[in-house]
C-alpha positions as CSV (number, residue, x, y, z in Angstrom):
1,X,98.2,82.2,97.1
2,X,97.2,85.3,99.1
3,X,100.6,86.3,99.9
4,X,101.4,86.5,96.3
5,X,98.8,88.7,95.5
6,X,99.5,90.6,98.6
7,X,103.4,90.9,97.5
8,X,102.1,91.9,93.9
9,X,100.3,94.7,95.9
10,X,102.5,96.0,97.9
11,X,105.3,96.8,94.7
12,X,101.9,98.4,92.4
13,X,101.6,100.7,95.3
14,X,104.7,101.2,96.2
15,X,105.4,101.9,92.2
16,X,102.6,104.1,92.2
17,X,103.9,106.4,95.6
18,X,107.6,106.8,94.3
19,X,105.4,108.1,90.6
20,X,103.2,110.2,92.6
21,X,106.5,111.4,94.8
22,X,108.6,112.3,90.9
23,X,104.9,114.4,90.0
24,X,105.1,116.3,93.2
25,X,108.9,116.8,92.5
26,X,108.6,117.9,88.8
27,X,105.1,118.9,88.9
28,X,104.7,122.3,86.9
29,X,102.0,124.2,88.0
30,X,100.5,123.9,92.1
31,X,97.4,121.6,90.6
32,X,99.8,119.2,89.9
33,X,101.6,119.4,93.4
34,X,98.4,119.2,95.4
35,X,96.9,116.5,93.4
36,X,100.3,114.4,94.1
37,X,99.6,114.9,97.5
38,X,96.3,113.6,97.8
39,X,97.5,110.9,95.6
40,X,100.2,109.9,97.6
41,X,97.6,110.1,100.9
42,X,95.6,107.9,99.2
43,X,98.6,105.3,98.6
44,X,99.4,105.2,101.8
45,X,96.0,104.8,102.7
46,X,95.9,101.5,100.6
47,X,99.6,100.3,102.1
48,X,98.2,100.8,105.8
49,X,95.4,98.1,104.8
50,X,98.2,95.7,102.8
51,X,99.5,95.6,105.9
52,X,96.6,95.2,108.5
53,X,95.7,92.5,105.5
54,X,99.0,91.0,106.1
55,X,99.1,91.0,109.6
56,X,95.9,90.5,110.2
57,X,95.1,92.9,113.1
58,X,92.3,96.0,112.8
59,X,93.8,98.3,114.2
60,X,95.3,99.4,110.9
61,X,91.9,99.6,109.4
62,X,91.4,102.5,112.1
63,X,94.1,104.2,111.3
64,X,93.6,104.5,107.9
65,X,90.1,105.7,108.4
66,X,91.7,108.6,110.1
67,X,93.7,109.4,108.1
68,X,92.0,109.1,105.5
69,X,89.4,111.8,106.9
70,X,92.5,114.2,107.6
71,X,94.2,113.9,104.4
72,X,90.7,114.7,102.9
73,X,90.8,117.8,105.3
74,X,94.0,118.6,104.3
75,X,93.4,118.3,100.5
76,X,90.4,120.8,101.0
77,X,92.5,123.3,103.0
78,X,95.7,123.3,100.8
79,X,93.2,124.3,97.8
80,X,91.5,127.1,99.5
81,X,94.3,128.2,100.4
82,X,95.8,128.6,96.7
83,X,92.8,129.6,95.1
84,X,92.0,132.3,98.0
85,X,95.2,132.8,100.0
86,X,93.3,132.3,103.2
87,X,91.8,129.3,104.7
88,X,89.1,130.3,107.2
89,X,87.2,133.4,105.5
């Protein structure tokens, strides 16, 4: 039963990367770019654990934690970046 669910998963995010990947493709206006970007960080956040869930290993759960704190970092920097033109002031 949790393999199902776990399959079911796995295509809603997947669905929902390939969606976030069109916006950052099409996306008018740089809001809309960046915020595909952290949307697609945050996807692949959530696939990492699908698959330390279906593997069922931690080390995955590490991983995602870091990334999860650079993507964050990234996200921040990218926006300064637009809205100032520099990143460190």
């Amino acid at each position: 039963m949790i393999d199902i669910a776990l399959y079911i998963a796995f295509g809603a995010i997947g669905l929902a990367q390939v969606l976030a990947m069109v916006r950052l493709i099409l996306g008018p206006e740089i809001g809309d770019r960046i915020l595909a970007l952290d949307t697609m960080v945050i996807n692949a956040i959530a696939l990492i654990v699908l698959v330390g869930f279906y593997w069922g290993t931690q080390v995955y759960f590490e991983s995602a934690i870091i990334i999860a704190m650079l993507g964050f970092v990234s996200t921040v920097a990218l926006a300064r970046f637009v809205l100032r033109g520099d990143i460190i002031e």
